[in-house]
C-alpha positions in Angstrom: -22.4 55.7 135.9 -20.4 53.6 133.1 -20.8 50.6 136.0 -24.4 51.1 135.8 -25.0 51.0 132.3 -22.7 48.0 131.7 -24.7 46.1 134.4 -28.0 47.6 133.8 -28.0 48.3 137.5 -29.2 51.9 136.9 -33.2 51.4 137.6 -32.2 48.8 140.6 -29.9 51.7 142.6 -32.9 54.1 141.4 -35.7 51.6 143.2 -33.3 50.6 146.2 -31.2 54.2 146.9 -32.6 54.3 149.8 -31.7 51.0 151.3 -28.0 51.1 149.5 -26.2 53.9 150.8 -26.0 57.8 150.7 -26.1 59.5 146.8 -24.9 62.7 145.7 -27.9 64.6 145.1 -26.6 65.3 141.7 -26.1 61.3 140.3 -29.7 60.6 142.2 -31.6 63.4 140.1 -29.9 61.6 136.9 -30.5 58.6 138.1 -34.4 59.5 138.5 -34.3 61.2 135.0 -33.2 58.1 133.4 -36.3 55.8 135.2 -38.6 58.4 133.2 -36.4 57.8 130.2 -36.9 53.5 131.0 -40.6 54.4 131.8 -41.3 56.0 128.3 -39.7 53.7 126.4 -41.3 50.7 128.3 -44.9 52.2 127.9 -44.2 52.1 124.2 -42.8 48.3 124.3 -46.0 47.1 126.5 -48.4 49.1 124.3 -46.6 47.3 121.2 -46.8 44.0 123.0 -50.8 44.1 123.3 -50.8 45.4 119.4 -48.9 42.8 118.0 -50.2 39.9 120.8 -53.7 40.9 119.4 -52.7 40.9 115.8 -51.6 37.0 116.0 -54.1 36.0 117.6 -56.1 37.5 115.3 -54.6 35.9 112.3 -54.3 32.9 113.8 -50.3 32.6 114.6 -49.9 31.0 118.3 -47.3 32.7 120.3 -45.8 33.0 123.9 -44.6 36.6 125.1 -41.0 35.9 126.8 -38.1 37.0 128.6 -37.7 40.9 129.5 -41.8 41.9 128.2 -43.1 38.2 130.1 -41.7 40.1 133.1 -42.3 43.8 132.6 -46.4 42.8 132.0 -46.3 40.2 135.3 -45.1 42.5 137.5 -45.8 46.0 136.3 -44.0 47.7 139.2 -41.1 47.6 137.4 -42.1 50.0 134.4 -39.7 52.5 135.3 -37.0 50.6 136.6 -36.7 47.5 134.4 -34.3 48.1 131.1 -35.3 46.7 128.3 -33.7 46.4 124.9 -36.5 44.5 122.6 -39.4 42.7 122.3 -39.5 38.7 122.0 -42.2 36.2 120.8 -41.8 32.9 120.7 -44.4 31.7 117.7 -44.9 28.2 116.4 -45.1 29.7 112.8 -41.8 32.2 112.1 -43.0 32.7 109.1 -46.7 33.7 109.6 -45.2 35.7 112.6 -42.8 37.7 110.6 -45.5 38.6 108.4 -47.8 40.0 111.1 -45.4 41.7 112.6 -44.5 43.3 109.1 -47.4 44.1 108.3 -47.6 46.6 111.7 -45.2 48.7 110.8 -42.3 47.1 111.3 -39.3 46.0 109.1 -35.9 44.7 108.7 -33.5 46.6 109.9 -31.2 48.3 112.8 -30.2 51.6 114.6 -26.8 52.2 115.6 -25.8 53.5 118.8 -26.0 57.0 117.4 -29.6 56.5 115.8 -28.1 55.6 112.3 -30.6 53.8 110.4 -29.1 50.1 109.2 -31.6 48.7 106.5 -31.1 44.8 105.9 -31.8 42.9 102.4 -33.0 39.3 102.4 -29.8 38.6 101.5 -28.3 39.5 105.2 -31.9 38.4 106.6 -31.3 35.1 105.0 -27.7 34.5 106.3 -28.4 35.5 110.1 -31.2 33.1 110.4 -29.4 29.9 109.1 -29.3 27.7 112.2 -30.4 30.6 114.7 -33.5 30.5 117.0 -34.4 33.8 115.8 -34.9 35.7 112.7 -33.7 38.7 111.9 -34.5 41.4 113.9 -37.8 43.4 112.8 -37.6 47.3 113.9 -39.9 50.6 114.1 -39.4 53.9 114.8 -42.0 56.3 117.5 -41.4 59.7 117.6 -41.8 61.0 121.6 -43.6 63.9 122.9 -41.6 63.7 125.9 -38.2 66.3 126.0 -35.4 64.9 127.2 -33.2 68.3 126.9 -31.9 67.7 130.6 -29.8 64.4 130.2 -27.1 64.1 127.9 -27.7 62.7 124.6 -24.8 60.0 124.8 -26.8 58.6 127.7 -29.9 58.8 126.2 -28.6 56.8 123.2 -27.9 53.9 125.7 -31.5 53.5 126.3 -32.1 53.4 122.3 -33.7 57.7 122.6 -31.8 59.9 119.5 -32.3 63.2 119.0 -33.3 64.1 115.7 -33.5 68.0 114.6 -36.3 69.6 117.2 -37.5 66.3 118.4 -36.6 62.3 119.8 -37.7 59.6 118.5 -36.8 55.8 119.9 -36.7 52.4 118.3 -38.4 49.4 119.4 -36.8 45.9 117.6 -39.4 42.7 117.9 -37.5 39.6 117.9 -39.6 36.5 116.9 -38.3 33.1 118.3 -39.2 29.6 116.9 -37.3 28.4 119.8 -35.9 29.4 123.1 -32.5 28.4 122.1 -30.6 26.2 119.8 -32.5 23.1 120.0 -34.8 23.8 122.8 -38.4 24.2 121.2 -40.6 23.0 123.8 -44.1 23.2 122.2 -46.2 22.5 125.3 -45.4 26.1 126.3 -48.0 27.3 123.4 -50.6 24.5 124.0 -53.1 26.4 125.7 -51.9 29.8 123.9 -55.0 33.0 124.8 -55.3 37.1 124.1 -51.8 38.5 125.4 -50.2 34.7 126.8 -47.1 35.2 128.8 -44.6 33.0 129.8 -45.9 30.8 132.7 -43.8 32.0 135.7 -42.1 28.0 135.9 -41.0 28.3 132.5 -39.7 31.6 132.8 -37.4 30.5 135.5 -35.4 27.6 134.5 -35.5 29.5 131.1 -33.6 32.2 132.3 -31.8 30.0 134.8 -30.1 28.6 131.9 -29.8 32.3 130.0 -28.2 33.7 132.8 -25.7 31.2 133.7 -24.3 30.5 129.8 -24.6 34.5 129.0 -23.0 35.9 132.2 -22.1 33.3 134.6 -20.0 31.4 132.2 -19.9 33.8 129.1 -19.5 37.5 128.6 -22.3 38.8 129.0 -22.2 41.7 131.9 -26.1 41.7 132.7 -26.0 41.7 136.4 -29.7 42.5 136.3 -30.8 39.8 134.5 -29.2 37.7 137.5 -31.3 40.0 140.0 -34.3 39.4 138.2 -33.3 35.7 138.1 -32.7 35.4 141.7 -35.9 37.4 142.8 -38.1 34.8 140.5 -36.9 32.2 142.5 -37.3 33.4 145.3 -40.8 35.0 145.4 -41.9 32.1 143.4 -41.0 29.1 146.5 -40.5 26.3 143.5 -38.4 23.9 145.4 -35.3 22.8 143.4 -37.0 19.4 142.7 -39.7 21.5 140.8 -37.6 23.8 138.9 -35.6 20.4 137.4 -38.6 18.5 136.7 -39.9 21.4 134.5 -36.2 22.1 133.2 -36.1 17.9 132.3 -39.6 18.3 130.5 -37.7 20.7 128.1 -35.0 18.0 127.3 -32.4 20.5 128.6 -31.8 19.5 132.1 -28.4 21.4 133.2 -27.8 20.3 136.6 -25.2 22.4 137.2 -26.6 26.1 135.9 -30.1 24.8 138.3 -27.5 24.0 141.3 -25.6 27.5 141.0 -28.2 29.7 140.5 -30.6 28.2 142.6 -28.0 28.6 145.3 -26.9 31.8 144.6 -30.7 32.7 145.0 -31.1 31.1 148.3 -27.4 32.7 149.6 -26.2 29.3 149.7 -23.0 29.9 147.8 -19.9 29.9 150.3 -17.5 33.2 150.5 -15.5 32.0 147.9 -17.8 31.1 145.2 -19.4 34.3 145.8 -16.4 36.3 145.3 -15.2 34.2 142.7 -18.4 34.9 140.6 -18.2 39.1 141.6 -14.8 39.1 140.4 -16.0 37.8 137.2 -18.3 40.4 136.5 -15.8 43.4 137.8 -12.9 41.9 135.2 -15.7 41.8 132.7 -17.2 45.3 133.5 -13.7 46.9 133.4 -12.9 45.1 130.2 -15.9 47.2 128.8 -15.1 50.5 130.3 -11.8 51.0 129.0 -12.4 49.0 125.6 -15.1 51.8 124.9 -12.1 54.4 126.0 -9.9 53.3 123.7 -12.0 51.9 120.8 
């Protein structure tokens, strides 16, 4: 289980069980628990998404839904399997964003892995978002109707669910973009900007093309399902390669290598030892994580 929460594997083996191989009845019943945990929690993100998408447009702020939500509300299959963490927005206005977004409830501020509210003041606020893409993160509190009494409240903390006296209650954190990353503020994406925009599914790609291959290919990051999702957007989608790097160029952040290795890692074009070299990589990092939350 510790694999699957450091990957964030858990709803894929849940969705593909039975096409993997044989699970103990016990681990599948948790495993099935836990896509009811990701399924509440994601009803509240999408319901959030069209509350706050409506509030901008409303007041006039132009904004892009991206990454995890851009996905979650394109293919909607995925409710209960998909993990996700946090809301982002890319807007053309921070500013006016952040105080939309405030003004629904939300504020700055953080919960800790055991539900310990974190407040921020704008002097922390101020310091994170010197030369950073995002501001600071804006959070809210729901309180659940659902019981979760049968999975284990470390477990449940990992999908961002705390038990608080008689009741749960989750967190959902809206992060507002002004860029997709340092430097890479394409403002075509939000030309055409409508009630609820997402993404376009081109953009999406080479976006998390790049994502995927700084944050886990070449950095730290452990989020093998992130590089699933990648891999199956390429696929299903048939851009050719040529397409993918003409949209990627348009952003003025044409990596040529991150577009050759994922594209051929999507199309099983990597040879034996690239392969293995690149699952190695994760199982070092994976293990690294394990036993530093042992001993930590």
């Amino acid at each position: 289980m510790p694999i699957l929460l450091e990957t964030r594997l858990t709803g894929y083996v849940a969705r593909n069980v039975q096409h993997l191989f044989s699970f103990d009845s016990s681990l599948l019943l948790l495993l099935q628990q836990l896509c009811l945990v990701n399924l509440t929690r994601n009803v509240i993100l999408a319901s959030e998404a069209i509350r706050i998408s409506s509030k901008l447009g409303k007041y006039g702020c132009p904004h892009v839904l991206i990454k995890g939500i851009a996905e979650l509300l394109r293919d909607t299959s995925g409710f209960a399997y998909r993990k996700m963490n946090d809301l982002d927005i890319l807007v053309q206005n921070p500013e006016h964003g952040r105080q939309v977004v405030m003004s629904a409830g939300y504020e700055h501020g953080v919960f800790d892995r055991e539900g310990k509210w974190i407040p921020a003041d704008w002097a922390e606020v101020s310091k994170h978002e010197q030369g950073h893409y995002e501001l600071f993160p804006l959070t809210k509190t729901f309180c659940l109707n659902t019981s979760f009494v049968t999975v284990d409240p470390r477990l449940l903390t990992r999908y961002r669910i705390y038990k608080q006296d008689d009741h749960y209650i989750t967190d959902l954190v809206v992060d507002i973009h002004h860029s997709l990353s340092v430097g890479v503020h394409p403002e075509w994406i939000q030309a055409n900007t409508y009630y609820l925009p997402i993404l376009p599914l081109i953009d999406d790609i080479w976006y998390s093309i790049l994502k995927c291959y700084y944050e886990v290919v070449k950095g730290d990051s452990t989020n093998v399902q992130s590089v699933l999702s990648t891999m199956d957007k390429i696929q299903s989608s048939n851009f050719s390669f040529k397409r993918i790097a003409r949209r990627m160029a348009k952003s003025e952040f044409l990596n040529e290598e991150a577009l050759c290795f994922m594209y051929r890692l999507a199309s099983q074009d990597l040879s034996s030892t690239e392969l293995e070299e690149f699952v190695s990589s994760i199982a070092e990092k994976v293990k690294t994580r394990i036993v530093g939350m042992q001993y930590g």
